[in-house]
N, C-alpha and C positions, 0 to 999 in steps of 0.2 A: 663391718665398716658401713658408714650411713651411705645410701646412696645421693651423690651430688644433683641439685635440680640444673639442667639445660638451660644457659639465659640467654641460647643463640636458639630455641626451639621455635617455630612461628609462634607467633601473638594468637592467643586461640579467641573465637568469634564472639564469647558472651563479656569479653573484656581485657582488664590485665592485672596480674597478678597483685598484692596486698601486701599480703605477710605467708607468712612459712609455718606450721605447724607440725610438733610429733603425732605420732596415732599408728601404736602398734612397732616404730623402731620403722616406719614409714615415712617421709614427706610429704605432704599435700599441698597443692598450690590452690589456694582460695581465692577466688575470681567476684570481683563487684563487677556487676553488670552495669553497661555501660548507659550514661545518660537518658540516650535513645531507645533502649531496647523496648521492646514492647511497645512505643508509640504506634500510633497508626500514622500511614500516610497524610492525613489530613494535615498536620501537623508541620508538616516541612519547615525545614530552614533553608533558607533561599543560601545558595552557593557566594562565597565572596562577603567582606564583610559590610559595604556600604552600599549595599541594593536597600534603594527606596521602598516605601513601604508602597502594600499594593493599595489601589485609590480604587472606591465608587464614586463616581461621579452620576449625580441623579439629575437629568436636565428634562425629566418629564414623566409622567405617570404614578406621581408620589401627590397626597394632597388632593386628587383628583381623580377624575375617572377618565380615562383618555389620554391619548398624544405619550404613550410610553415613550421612554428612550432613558435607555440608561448607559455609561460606560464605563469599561474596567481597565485599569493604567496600571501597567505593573515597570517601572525602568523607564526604557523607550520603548512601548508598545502597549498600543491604546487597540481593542476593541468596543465596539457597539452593537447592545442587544436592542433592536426592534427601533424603527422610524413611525409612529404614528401620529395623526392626526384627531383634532376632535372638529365636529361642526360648531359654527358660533352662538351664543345665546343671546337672549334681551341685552346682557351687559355686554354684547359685541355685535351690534345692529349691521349689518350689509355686509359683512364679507360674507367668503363662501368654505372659507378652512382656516383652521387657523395650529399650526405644527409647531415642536420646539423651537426654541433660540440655539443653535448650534455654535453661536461666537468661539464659545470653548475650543470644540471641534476644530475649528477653521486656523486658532491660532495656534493646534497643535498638530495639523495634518501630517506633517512628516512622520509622526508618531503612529497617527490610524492603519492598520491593517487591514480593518475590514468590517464590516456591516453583516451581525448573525441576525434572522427573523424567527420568531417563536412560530407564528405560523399567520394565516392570511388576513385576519378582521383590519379594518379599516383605520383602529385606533393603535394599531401597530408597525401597518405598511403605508399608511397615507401620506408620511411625510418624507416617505422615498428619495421623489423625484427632487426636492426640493433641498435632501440632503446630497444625492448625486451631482446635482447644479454645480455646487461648491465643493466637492470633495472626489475624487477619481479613486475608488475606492471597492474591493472588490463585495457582492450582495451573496452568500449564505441562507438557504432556505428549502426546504421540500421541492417538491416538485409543481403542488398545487399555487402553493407560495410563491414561488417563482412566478408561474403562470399568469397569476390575478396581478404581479409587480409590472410583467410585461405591459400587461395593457395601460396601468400608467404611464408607464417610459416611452411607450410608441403617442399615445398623447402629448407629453412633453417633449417630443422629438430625442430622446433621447436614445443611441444606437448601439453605444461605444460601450455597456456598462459587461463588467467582468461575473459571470453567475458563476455560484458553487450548490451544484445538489449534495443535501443534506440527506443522509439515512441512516435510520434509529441503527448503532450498533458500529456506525463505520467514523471513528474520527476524523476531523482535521485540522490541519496547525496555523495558525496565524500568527504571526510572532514568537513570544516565547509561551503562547494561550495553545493548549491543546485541547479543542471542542468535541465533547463527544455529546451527540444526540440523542436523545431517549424519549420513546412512544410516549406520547398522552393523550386523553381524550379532551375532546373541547367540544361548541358548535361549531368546527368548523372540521374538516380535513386535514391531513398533514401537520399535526400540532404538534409540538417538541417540549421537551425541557432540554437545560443545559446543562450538563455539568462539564466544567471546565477547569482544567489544571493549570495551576500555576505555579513557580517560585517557591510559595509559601505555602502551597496544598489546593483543597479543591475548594473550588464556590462553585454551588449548585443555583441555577435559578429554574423555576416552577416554570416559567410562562404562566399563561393559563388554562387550566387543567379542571377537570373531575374525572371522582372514581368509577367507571360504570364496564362492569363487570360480562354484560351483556350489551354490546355496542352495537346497533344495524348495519354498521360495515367498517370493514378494518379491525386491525386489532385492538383488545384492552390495551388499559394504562399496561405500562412494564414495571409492575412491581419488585418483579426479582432484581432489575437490573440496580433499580433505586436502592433495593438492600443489600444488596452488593458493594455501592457506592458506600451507603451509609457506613457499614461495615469495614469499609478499605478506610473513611476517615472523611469529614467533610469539615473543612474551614468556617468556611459561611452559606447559612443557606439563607438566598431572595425566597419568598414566598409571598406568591400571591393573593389577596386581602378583601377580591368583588363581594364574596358571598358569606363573610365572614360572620355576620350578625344572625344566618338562616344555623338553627338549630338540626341534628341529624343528618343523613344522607340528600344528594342531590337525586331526584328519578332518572334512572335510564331511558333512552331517548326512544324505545322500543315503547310504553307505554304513550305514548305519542301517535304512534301509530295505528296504534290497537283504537285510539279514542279517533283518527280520522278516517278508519275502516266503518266503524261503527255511522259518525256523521255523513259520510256519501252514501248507505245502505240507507238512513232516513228521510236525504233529499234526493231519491230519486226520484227525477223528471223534472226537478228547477234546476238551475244551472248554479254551479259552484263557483266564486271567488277564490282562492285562497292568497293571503298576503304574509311573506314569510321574510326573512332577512337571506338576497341572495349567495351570503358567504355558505348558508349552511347546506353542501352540498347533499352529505347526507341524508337532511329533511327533505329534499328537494327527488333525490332517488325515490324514498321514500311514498312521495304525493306521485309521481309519473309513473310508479308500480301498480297507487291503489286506482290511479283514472284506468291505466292498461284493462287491471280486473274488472274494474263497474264500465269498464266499455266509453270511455268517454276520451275525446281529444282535447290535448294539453296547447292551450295557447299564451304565450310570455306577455307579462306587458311590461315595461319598463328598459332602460339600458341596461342596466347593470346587471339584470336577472338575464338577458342572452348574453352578454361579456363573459358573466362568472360562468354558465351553462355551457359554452363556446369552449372557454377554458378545462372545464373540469372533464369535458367528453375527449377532448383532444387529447389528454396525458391517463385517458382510462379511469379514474376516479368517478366519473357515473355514466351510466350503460342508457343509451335510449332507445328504445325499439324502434324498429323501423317503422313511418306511417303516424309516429305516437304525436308526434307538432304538428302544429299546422299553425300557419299562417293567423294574427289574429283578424285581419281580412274577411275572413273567411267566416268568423263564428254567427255575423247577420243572420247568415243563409242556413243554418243549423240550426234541429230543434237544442231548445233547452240545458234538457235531460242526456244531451250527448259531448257538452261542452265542460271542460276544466279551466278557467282563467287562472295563470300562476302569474301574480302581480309582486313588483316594491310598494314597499309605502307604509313598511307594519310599525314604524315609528312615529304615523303622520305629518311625514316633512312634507313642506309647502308644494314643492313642486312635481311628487313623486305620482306612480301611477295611479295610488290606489285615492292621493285625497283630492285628483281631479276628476276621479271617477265619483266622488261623496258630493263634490262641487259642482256634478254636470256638465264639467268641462274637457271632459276625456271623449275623444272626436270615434274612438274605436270599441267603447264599451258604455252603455246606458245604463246606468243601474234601474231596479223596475222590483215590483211584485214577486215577480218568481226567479229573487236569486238571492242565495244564501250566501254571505260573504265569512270567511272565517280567516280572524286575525291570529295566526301560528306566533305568536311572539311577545315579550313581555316588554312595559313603556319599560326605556331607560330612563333613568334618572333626569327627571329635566322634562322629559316629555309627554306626561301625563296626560297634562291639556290638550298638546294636540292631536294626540291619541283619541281623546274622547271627545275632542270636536266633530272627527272622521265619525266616530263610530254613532255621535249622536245624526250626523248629516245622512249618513247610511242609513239608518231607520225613518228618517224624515223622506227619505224615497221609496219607501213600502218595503225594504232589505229587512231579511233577519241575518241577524249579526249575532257570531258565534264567540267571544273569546276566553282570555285566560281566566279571567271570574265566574266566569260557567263552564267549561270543559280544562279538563288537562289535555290541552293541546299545545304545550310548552315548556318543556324542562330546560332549566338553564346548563350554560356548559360551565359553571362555577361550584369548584366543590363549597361543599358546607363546613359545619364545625369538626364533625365524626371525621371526614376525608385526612381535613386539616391536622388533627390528631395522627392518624396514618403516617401520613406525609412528615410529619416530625420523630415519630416513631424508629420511621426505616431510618429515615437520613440521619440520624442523633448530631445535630452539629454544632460546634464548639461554639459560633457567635450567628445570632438571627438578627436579619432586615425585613420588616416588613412591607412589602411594595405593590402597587396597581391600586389605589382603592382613595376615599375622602380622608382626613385625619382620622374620623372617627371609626373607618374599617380599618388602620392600621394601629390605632389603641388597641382596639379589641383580639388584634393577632396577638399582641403584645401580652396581653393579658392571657391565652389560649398557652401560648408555648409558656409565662410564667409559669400556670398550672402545671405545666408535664415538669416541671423541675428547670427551667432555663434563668439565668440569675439573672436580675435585670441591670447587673451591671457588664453584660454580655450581651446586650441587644440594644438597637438604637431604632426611634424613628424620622428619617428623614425628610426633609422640604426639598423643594427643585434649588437647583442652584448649592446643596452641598457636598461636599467633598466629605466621605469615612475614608478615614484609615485605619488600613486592621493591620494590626500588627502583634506579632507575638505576646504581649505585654496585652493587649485587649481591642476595641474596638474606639475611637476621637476623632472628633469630629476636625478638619482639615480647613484651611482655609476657604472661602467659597467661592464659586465660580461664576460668570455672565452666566446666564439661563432666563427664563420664560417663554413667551410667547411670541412667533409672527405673524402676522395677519394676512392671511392671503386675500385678493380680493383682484379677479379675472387675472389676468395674467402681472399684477401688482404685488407686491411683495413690501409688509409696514414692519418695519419694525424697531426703528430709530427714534421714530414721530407718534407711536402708536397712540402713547396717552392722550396725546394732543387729539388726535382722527377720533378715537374713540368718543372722548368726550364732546367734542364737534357733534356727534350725530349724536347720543343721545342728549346735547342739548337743544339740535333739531327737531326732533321727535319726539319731547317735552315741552318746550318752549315755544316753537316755530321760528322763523324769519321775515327779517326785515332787509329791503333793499332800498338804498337813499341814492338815486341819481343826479350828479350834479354836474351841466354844462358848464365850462370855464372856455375860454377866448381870451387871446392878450392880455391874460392873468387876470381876465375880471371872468366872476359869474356871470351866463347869459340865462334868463329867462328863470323859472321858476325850478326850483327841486322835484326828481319825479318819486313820488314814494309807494312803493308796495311791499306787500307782506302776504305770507303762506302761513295756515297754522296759528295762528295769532289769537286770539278769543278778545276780544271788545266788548267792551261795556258799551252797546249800541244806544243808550239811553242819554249818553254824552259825548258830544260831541271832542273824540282828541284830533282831530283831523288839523282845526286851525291850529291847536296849539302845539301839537310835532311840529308845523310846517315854522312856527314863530321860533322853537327852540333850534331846528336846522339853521334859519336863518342867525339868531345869534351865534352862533357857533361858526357859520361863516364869515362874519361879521368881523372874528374876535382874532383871526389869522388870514395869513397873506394867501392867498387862494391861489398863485401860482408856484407856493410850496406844497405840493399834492398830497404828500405826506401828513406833513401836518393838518392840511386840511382834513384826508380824511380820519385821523385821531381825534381829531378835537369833534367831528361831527357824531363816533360812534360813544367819546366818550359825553355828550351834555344827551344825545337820546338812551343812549345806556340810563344814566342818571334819572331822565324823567319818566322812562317805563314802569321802572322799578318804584317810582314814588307813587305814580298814579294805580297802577294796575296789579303791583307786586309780582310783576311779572319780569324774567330775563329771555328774552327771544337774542337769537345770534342776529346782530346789524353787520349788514356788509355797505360800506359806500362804495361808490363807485364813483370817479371822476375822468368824465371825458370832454377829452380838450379837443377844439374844434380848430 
């Protein structure tokens, strides 16, 4: 007698039954494995059937180099990776920062969770305070991270803000985002990657990162952790795109050291500069280990290098011996050969220590004959010139100047192409973004992961201001958002009017100005027009003097002068008119009308 199959037996775990087969005067129950089996995590299907698809919202650091920010919307709940800042360029004359446009943000606050930070550089934390402003929101980050954030928020008076320390290995949850942290190396301390769970699986993001094996302090990247990750399943991975176009490995930050052991054993008895980026604490251990050895005291110059020094001794991140600072006061009355100046300024910004030290203008250091100044750091993009302004004004004062085109005194903290390989390797993941870098470094990521086998109908490159959504079915671009740029400028915030400001100044500082003063009394004009101008270039060979003064006058002439308005329109439009015909020139006219 056959025996009968159990259709009350549980549902057994690799599926459910099909059909029935003989074999042997036996029954077998033949099981299709079910949909899922064998997927990896990465993969998920978000619980419920009309959960939105998960969003990237890119409102900074795509396109560009600088002012990162990007955020992830999964439902109702929005996190943000990194608030950075970039300094402004020729095409943004007089401010002093200029950080994302958060509009988005703000019209979705209810949604925000929370603000994660990859780690301390300036193009990721600098627009902090100014997203804190607007949004009551809690900050995520290392400890050094945290630390250097502090000093901005006490600047900004700001008291109130909610911190969360981050460490490699320990999650935390922000909505329905489960962030767990993972070691990387950077120039800086305390650097993370993300990987973060969601709904639909995991999105990992890089930060920024290289591989270096042998690191002066702290530990390596966490490779295992990454293939771990990879292995469990990864959705999307951000990867970072700075050094994209550098062929092979990045050098370890130990051969840095070795080249400025060597350069203070060659200038002993001149006195050393060194000018380094103060985020990087590591280099910074580094130079106050090798003065400790060659016998020399470490004197700061600049803010930011005591702030970030201040910070990073306070939470243990760098050791200073006792005796090893002193005052820079103090270095007058010392020979030479016993002095270490650790200065800002390795990007030669205007106002930093090192290019008023090239300009003569730094009231606490002379540069002279016997001192070797060594710039620890590579121009950024953009800043070539002023770089080598510094470094030509330093020889102009008898300095010999040591940098990156004659010593490797500088490794960057940006993996290279080999890295980048790695880093796609472990992670294997289903759709790639590439992110931090100009168009042209996130083509070329694009093409990098092509190579390893990634389809390119699985990878997108994004602009600020769009919206990916990823979803099961693949990766689409989403409607887009408010994004770019606001313009800090002292305690002024542009961002409604910008084009207009902007192009105001560099029409000033092309063009020059013109100022038309005109007395008006019981609606008539008194006395003559007063006219001057800044900037301006003349044809001194002709006289325009009487003939502005003839077409102001017709133009007063031509409207009722106790319409103020109109008057001053009509005056800037007939000198508009005649500059341009005479001199081919457009300077900005302001009239002015004062009524007596």
């Amino acid at each position: 007698m056959e025996e009968k199959v159990n259709k009350r037996q549980p549902r057994r775990p690799m599926g459910k039954p099909v059909r029935v087969q003989k074999n042997g005067g036996d029954k077998k129950v033949i099981l299709k494995p079910r949909r899922d089996a064998g997927k990896r995590t990465g993969d998920k299907k978000p619980a419920g059937k009309k959960i939105k698809p998960l969003k990237i919202v890119f409102l900074g650091g795509v396109g560009e180099i600088g002012k990162n920010m990007t955020a992830i919307e999964c439902g109702e709940d929005i996190i943000v990776i990194d608030a950075g800042a970039i300094f402004p360029t020729d095409e943004t004359p007089g401010f002093d920062l200029i950080v994302p446009d958060v509009t988005y943000l703000v019209e979705n606050k209810k949604k925000v969770r929370g603000l994660v930070l990859t780690h301390g550089h300036e193009d990721h934390i600098g627009g902090v305070p100014y997203l804190l402003k607007e949004l009551k929101i809690p900050v995520a980050g290392t400890k050094l991270t945290l630390a250097l954030v502090d000093n901005k928020l006490r600047e900004h008076r700001i008291n109130d803000a909610k911190e969360i320390v981050l460490t490699p290995g320990h999650p935390v949850q922000m909505g329905c985002f489960k962030i767990r942290p993972v070691n990387v190396n950077h120039s800086i301390a305390g650097s993370l990657a993300l990987a973060i769970e969601t709904p639909y699986g995991t999105v990992f993001h890089s930060g920024d990162f290289k591989i270096d094996l042998t690191p002066v302090a702290g530990d390596p990247i966490d490779l295992k952790t990454i293939s771990d990750i990879g292995a469990s399943g990864v959705l999307l991975y951000m990867g970072e795109s700075t050094n994209i176009e550098r062929a092979g490995y990045t050098m370890s930050e130990t051969v840095v050291g070795n080249t400025l052991d060597r350069l203070f054993e060659e200038n002993a008895g001149r006195r050393i500069i060194v000018a380094t980026f103060a985020s990087n604490v590591h280099r910074l251990q580094q130079i106050i280990d090798l003065a400790v050895k060659h016998k020399r005291k470490v004197a700061l110059s600049g803010r930011s290098m005591h702030n970030v020094l201040e910070a990073a001794e306070k939470i243990g991140e760098v050791r200073i011996p006792d005796g090893a600072l002193i005052d820079i006061s103090k270095i007058k009355n010392m020979r030479d050969g016993e002095i270490l100046v650790v200065s800002t300024g390795s990007q030669g910004e205007p106002m930093s220590a090192l290019t008023r030290m090239a300009n003569g203008e730094n009231s606490q250091v002379t540069v002279g004959k016997n001192d070797t100044v060594i710039i620890s750091a590579t121009p950024i993009p953009g800043n070539e010139k002023l770089v080598y302004r510094v470094i030509n004004n330093l020889y102009r004062l008898g300095a010999e100047v040591v940098y990156e085109s004659l010593e490797n005194i500088h490794v960057s903290g940006h993996a290279c192409r080999e890295e980048h390989k790695i880093m796609h390797r472990l992670l294997k993941p289903k759709y790639f973004i590439p992110v931090h870098g100009e168009y042209r470094h996130l083509k070329k990521h694009l093409q990098l992961a092509n190579g390893l086998g990634m389809p390119e109908n699985k990878m997108i490159i994004p602009e600020i201001g769009n919206c990916i959504e990823v979803t099961q079915h693949g990766l689409r671009r989403g409607e887009s958002v408010q994004a770019g740029s606001r313009l800090i400028d002292g305690e002024g915030i542009e961002d409604e009017n910008q084009s207009m400001v902007i192009e105001d100044r560099i029409q000033l500082s092309e063009e020059g100005l013109f100022i038309v003063t005109v007395a008006v009394s019981g609606g008539e004009v008194v006395g003559e027009p007063s006219i001057d101008s800044r900037g301006f270039v003349f044809d001194f060979h002709r006289d325009y003097n009487k003939e502005i003064r003839e077409v102001i006058m017709r133009a007063i002439d031509s409207c009722n002068p106790a319409h103020t308005d109109e008057l001053k329109r009509q005056i800037k439009r007939n000198l508009r008119n005649y500059l341009m015909k005479k001199t081919r020139q457009s300077p900005m006219i302001v009239p002015v009308v004062v009524e007596i």
